[in-house]
N, C-alpha and C positions, 0 to 999 in steps of 0.2 A: 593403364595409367602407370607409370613409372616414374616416380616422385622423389625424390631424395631431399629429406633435411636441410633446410638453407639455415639451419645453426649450427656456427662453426665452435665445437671444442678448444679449439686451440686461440679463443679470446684471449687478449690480454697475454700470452704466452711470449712474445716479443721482452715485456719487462722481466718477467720470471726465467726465459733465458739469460739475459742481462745480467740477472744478479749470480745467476748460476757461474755465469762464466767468469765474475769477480773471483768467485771465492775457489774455483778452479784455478785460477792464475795465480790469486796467492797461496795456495796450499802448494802450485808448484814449484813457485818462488822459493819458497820455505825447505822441501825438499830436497831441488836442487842445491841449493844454500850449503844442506848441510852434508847430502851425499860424500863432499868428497872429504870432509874431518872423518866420517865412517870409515870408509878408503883407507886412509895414511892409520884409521887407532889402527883398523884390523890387520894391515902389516906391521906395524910395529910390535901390535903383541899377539901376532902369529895366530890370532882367533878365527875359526874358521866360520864360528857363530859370528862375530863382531862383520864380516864380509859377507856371510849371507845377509845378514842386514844390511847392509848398504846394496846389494844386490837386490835387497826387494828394493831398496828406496831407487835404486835406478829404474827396476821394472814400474815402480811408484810415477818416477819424472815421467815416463813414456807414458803410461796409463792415463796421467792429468793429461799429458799432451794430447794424448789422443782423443780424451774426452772435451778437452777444451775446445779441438779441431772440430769434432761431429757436432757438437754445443753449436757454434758460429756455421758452419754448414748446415745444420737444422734451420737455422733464419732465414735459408733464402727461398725466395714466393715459390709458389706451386707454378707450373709450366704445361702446356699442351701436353705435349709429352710425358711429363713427371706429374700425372693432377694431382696427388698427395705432397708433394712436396719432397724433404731429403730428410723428412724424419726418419724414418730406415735409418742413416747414419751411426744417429744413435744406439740401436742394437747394435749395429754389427759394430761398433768401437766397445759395446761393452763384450761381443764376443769374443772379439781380440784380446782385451786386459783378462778374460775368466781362461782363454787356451793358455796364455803368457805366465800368466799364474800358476796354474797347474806346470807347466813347462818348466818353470824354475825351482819351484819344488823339488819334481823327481830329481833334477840335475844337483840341487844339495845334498836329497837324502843318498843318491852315489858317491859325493864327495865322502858325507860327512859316514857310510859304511867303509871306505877306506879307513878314513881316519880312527874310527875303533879298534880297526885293529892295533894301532901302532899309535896312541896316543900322543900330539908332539906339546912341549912346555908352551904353556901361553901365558902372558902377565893379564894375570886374574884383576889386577886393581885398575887399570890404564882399562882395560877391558868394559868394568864398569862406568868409569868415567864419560866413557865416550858411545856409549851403549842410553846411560841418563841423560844426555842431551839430545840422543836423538827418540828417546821416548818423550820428551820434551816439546820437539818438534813434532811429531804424531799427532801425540794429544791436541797440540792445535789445530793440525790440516783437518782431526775431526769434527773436534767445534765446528770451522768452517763450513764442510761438507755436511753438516746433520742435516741443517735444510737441502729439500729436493731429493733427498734418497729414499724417500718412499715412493714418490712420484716418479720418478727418470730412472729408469734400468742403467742410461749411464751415467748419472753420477751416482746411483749405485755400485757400478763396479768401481771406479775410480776409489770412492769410500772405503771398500773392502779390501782394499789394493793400501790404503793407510791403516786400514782395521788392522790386516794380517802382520803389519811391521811394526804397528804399535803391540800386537804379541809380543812380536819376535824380539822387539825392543826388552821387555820385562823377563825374557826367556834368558837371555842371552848376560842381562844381571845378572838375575840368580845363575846360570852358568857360575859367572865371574864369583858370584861371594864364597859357592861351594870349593871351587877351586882356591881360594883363597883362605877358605875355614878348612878346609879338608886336605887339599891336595889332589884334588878326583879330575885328572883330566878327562878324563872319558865326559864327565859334563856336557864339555864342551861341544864334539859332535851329537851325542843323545840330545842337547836341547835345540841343535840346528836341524835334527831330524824331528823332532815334537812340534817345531815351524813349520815346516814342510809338510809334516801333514794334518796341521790347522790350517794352514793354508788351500790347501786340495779340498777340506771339508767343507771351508768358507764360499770356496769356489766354484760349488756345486751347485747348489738355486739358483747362480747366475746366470751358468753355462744353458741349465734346464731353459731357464726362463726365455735367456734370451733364442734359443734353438725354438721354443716355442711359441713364439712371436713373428721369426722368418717361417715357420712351417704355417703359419696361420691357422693357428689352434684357437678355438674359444679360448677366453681371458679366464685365470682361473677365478675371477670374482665374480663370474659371469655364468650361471647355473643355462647352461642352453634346454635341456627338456625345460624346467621352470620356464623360459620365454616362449617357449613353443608353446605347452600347455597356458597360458595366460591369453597368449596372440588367437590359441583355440577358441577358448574359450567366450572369447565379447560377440556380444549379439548380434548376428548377422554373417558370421564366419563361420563358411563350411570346412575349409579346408586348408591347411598353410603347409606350402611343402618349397625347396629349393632355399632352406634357410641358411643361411651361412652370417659367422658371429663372427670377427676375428680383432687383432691391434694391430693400427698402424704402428705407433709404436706408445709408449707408457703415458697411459691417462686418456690416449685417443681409439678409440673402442670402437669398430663399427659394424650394420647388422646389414644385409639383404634379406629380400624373400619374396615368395608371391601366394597373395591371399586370394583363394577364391570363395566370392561371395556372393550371397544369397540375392533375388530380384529384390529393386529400391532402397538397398544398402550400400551401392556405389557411391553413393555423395561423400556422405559423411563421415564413413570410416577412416580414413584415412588418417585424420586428427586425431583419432580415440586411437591408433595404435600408436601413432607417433607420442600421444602425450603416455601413454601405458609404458612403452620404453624408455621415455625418458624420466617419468616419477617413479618406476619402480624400480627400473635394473640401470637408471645413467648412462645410457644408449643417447647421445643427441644425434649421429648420425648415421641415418636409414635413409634405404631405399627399398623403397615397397610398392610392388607390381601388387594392383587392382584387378581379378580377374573377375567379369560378371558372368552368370549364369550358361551365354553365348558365347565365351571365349572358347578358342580351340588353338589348343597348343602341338603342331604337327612336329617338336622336335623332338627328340630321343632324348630320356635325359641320360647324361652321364655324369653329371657334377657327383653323384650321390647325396644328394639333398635330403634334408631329413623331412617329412612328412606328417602330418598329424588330422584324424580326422576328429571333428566335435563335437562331443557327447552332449 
């Protein structure tokens, strides 16, 4: 018997895209908006800080873009073909804004190691000016974005992708006031370099996460022996082996396996694991192979399926 959960996780996920994709749209609006004042402060006062900020906010507009894209491609139905649907998407656009990221980083911290050596003048006050309004805008795209980044790997990246600028924003100040109280150019590249790699550090759970989602790894909230030992465990269950745990993608979590059970326990197990993974580990969708006492499996396995016998 081969059964799969006709309760679908993804209820109600239509509205909760919805409003995702509002606040996607305007944190890019916002973004975009101010990218290019960033642009013109950072030539006019020759900051090399004040331009990698507006370089995140450009990798910023592409990142909402993209996320906003995989967000609206998430919505559409599951297909013969496709029976999950285009949630995938989602990862791999949050894989794209974590490589991008890191990508633009390195490429500052090489600018900004020229520029130490040879320190060039930059107007410290124009500097801050135009550094404060786009920490301005930041701080908003975050509001924005707080809902749904726990949930959504991508508007988690798209978040981290305002996270790292609203740093860079507050870095690139102080740049400005030191330069301004002091006279210390070198500020100026050292705190585009201190960006840069807040930014790589930031972008490191993402990359993990989201690499561990397409490899289809158990979920890390997702203890797999603890399910195996529990699925062992219920009365009538000799043996559970070919288990596999993985995400479609954030919040949609699902299990296979196959249970072999004990004579007169065929009926009603099925229910008892189904309800066990979903009241204890938030498993709604399983598929769980019944095997009775007569079953004979003549195929080889090679999945590497984990196995457990019941004590």
């Amino acid at each position: 018997m081969n059964t799969p959960s006709d309760e679908s996780p993804r209820a109600g996920s239509k509205d909760i895209r919805g409003r995702r994709m509002r606040r996607l749209g305007a944190t890019l609006a916002l973004v975009a908006t101010y990218m290019a004042a960033e642009v013109i402060g950072g030539i006019l006062s020759n900051s090399l800080a004040l331009l990698a900020d507006a370089g995140h906010m450009l990798a910023d507009a592409g990142a909402l873009g993209l996320a906003l894209f995989a967000q609206w491609i998430a919505r559409r139905p599951a297909s013969p073909s496709r029976s999950f649907g285009y949630h995938r998407a989602e990862v791999l656009a949050a894989l794209a804004n974590g490589t991008l990221l890191v990508t633009i980083a390195v490429l500052v911290i090489v600018e900004a190691l020229g520029r130490l050596l040879d320190p060039p003048d930059v107007r410290g006050g124009l500097m801050i000016a135009v550094a404060s309004g786009g920490l301005a805008v930041n701080l908003a795209g975050l509001w924005l974005l707080r809902e749904g980044r726990a949930e959504s790997i991508n508007v988690r990246g798209a978040w981290l992708h305002v996270l790292a600028d609203t740093l860079g924003s507050l870095q690139t100040i102080l740049a400005g006031a030191l330069i301004l109280t002091f006279g210390w150019r070198f500020a100026d590249p050292v705190a585009s370099m201190l960006i840069a790699l807040l930014v790589i550090w930031s972008s490191w759970s993402l990359l993990r996460d989201a690499v561990s989602v397409l490899m289809e790894c158990a979920p890390a909230h997702v203890d797999a022996r603890a399910v195996l030992d529990a699925m062992s465990r219920l009365p009538g269950v000799e043996t559970v082996h070919d288990l596999h745990i993985w995400s479609i993608t954030s919040g949609f979590d699902s299990l296979s396996a196959h249970v072999r059970v004990a004579a007169g326990h065929e009926q009603g197990l099925l229910g008892e694991i189904r309800g066990l993974l979903q009241d204890r580990f938030g498993i709604t969708h399983s598929t769980i192979q019944i095997e009775g006492p007569d079953f004979e499996d003549c195929r080889q396995d090679v999945g590497g399926g984990s196995a457990a016998v019941k004590r």
